[in-house]
C-alpha positions in Angstrom: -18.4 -74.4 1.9 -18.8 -78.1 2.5 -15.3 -80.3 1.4 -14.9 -83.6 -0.1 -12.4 -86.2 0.9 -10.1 -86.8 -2.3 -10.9 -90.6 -1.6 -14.6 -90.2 -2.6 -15.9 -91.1 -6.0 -18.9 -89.6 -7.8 -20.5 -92.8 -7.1 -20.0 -92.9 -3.2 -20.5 -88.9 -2.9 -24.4 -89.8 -4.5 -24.7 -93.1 -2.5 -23.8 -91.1 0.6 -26.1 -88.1 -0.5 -29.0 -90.6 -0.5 -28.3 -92.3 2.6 -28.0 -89.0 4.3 -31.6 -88.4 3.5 -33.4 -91.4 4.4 -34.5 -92.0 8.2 -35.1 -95.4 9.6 -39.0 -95.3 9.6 -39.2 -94.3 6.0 -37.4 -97.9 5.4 -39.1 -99.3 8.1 -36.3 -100.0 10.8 -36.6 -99.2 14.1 -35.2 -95.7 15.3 -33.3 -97.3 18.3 -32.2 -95.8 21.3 -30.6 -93.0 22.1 -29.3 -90.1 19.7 -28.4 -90.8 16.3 -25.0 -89.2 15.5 -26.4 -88.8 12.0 -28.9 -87.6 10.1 -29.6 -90.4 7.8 -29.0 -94.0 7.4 -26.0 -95.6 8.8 -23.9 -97.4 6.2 -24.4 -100.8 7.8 -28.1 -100.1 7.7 -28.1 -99.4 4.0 -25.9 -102.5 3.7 -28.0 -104.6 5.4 -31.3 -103.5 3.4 -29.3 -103.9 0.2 -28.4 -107.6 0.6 -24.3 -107.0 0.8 -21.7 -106.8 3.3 -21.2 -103.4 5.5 -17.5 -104.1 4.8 -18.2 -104.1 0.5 -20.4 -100.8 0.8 -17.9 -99.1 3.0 -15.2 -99.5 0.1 -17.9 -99.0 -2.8 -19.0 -95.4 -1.2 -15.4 -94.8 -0.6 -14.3 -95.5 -4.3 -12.0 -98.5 -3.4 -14.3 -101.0 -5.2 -14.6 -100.1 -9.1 -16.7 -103.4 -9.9 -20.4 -103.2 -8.5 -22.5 -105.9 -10.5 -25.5 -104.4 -12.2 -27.5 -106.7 -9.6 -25.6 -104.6 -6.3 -26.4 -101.3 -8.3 -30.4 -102.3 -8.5 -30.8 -103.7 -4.6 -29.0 -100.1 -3.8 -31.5 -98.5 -6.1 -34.2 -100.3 -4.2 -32.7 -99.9 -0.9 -32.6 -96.0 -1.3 -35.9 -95.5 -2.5 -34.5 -93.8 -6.0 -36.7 -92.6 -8.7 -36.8 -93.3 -12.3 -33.9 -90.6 -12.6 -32.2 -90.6 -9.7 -31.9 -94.6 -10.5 -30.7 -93.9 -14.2 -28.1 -91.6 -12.8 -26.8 -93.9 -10.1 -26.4 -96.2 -13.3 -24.7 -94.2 -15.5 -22.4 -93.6 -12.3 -22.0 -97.0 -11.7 -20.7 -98.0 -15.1 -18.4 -95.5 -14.9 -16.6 -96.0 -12.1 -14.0 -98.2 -12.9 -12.3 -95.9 -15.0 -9.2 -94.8 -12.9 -9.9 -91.3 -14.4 -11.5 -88.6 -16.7 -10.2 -87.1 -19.3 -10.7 -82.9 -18.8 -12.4 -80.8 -20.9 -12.2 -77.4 -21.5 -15.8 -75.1 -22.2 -17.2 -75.8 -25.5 -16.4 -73.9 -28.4 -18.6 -76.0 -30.6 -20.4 -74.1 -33.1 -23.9 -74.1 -33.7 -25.0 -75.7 -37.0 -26.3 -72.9 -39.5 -29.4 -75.5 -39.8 -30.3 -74.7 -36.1 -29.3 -70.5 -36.4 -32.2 -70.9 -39.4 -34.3 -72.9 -37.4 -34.0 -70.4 -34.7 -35.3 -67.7 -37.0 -37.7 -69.8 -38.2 -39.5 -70.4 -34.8 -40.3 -66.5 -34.4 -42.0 -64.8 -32.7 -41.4 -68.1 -30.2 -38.7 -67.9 -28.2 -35.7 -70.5 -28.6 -32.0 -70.3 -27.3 -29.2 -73.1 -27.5 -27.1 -73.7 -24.4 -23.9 -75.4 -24.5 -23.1 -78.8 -21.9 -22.6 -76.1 -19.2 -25.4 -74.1 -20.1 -23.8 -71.1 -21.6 -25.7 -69.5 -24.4 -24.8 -69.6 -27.7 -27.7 -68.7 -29.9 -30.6 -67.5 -29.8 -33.2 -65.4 -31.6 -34.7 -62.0 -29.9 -37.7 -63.1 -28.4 -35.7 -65.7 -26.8 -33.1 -63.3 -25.8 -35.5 -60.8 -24.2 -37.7 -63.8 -22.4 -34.5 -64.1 -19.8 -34.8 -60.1 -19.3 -31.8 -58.7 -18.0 -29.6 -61.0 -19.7 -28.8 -58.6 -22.5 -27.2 -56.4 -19.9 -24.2 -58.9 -19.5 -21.7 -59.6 -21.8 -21.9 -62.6 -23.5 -18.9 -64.1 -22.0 -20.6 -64.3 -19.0 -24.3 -65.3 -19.8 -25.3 -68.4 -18.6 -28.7 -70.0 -17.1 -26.9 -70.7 -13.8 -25.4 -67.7 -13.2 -28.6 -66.4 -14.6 -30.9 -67.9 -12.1 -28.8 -67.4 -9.3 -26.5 -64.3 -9.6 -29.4 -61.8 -12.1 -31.7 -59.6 -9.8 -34.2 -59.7 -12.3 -34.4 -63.5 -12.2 -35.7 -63.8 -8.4 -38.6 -61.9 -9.3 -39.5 -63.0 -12.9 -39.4 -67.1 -12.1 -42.6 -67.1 -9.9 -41.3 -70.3 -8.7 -37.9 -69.4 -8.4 -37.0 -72.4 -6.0 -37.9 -75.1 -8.6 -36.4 -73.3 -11.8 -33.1 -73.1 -10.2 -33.3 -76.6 -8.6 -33.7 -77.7 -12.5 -30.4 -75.8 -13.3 -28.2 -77.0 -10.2 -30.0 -80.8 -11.0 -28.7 -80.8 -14.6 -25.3 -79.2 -13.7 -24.8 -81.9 -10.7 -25.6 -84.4 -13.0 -22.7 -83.3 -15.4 -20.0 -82.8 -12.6 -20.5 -86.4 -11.2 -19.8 -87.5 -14.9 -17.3 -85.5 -15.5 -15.3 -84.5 -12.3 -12.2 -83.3 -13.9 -13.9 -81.4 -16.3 -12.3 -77.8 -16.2 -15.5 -75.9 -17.5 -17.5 -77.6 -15.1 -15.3 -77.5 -12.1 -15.0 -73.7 -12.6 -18.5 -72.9 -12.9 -19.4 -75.2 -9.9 -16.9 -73.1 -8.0 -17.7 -69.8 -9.0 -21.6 -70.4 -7.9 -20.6 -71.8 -4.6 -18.9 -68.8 -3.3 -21.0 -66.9 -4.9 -24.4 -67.8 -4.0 -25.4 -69.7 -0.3 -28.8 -71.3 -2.6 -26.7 -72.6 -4.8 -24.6 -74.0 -2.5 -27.6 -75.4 -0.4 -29.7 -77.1 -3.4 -26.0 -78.4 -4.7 -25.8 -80.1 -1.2 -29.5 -82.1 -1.6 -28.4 -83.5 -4.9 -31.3 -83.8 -6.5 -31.5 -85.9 -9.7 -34.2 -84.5 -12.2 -35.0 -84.5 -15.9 -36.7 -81.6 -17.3 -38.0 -82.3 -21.3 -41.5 -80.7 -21.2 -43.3 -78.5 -18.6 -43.9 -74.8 -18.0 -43.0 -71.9 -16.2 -45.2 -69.3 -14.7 -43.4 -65.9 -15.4 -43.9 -62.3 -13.6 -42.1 -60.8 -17.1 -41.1 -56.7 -16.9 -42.1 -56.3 -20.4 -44.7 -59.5 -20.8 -46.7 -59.3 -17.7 -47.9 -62.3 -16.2 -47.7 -65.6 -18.1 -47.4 -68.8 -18.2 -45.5 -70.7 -21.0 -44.7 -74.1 -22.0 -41.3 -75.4 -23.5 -39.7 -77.9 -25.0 -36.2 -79.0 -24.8 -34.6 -80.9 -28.0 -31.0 -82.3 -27.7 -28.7 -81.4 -30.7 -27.4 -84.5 -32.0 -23.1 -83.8 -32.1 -20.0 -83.9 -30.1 -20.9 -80.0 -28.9 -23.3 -81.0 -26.2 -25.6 -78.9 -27.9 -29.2 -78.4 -26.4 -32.2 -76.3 -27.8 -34.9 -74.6 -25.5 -38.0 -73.8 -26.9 -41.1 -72.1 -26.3 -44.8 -72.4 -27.8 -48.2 -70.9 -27.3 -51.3 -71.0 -29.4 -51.5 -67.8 -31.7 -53.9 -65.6 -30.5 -53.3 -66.7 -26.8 -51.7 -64.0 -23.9 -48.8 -66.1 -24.4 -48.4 -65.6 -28.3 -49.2 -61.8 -28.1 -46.6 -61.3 -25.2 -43.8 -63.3 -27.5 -44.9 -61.0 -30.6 -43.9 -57.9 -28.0 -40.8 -59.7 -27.2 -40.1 -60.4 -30.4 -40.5 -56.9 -32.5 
């Protein structure tokens, strides 16, 4: 397991992340000669492609300067080749690192509103679930239940869709593209730890997964900053067969953290008829 100086901030553990992965053609420097010592960008490279001193970066990745200007943030956006998310994130990051400090939280106990448990009920035979901030899950209604088989088998303490992508057998061989469904679970639950660094719920979890599971430990390492709202997920299902189905996330407005994922198909579809199984 990889350690972090207690110096580092969120902000300068993502900065570093990025610079880590960039080479000097891809920003068209020279590669020099001799051996690189690293496997990215140097900071005085970055620095210098960025428009600021080597001496201002060196303290900004190193959390001793809380005041970037919105104009440093955008020429290290550009600098590090970011994406529309991984740019909002270094935002949000940025804006919030001159507080000296986060509060901690402990896991949500939130409960769901009774308008989303009927909603839930509503939606079948279409699967739905709600996840808590960490992705626990909280509600759901059977098809939903049954579309993450296996899950049943744990005790609800324990069900959650990182621990379910990484630590359930059954997961490996139902995701057809396992890789990029976990990524999208380590992505969101990166996301949340560099907001929230003190959290307890989140500092547990994080922990837990990285003894537990090398993957984890590997995809938390390339911090990768995505946002998943729409897609679909191709499924080798024990009791569905093979499908592919679409989903929808919808955030549940509220201090819970509350987030509803739900799926849909066109009735008389494979996909329909499988969640009609699931759902009787």
């Amino acid at each position: 397991m990889t350690s972090r100086s207690s110096t580092e901030s969120p902000l300068g553990i993502f900065l570093k992340a990025r610079r880590d992965r960039l080479t000097p053609q891809q920003v068209g420097l020279a590669q020099g000669i001799g051996l690189r010592r690293i496997p990215g960008l140097r900071r005085e490279e970055l620095a210098a492609l960025a428009g600021i001193s080597n001496d201002y970066y060196i303290r900004l990745e190193r959390g001793k300067e809380r005041h970037p200007s919105p104009q440093v943030v955008e020429s290290l956006a550009r600098a590090l080749q970011l994406d529309d998310d991984e740019r909002d994130h270094l935002r949000t990051l940025a804006r919030q690192v001159e507080r000296a400090d986060f509060m901690s939280r402990v896991a949500s106990g939130a409960e769901v509103p009774v308008g989303v448990l009927r909603l839930l009920e509503g939606l079948r035979p279409l699967p739905a679930f709600v996840t808590n901030r960490i992705g626990d899950f909280v509600a759901w209604n059977p098809s939903g239940l049954r579309l993450l088989a296996g899950l049943s088998d744990w005790p609800e303490s324990e069900r959650n869709a990182v621990r379910y992508g990484f630590l359930h057998p059954v997961a490996r061989v139902m995701y057809a593209d396992w890789e990029a469904q976990v990524s999208g679970m380590v992505s969101g639950l990166r996301r949340l730890a560099s907001i929230e660094p003190h959290a307890t719920d989140v500092t547990a979890l994080v922990t837990q997964m990285r003894q537990a599971s090398p993957d984890f430990q590997r995809l938390w390492d390339r911090y990768d900053i995505v946002h998943y709202v729409t897609g679909s997920q191709k499924l080798n299902h024990p009791e569905a067969g093979q499908i592919t189905i679409e989903y929808q996330v919808l955030r549940i407005e509220g201090d819970g953290g509350l987030t509803m994922m739900a799926f849909h198909a066109d009735p008389g579809s494979t996909e329909y008829d499988a969640f009609e199984r699931l759902d009787s």
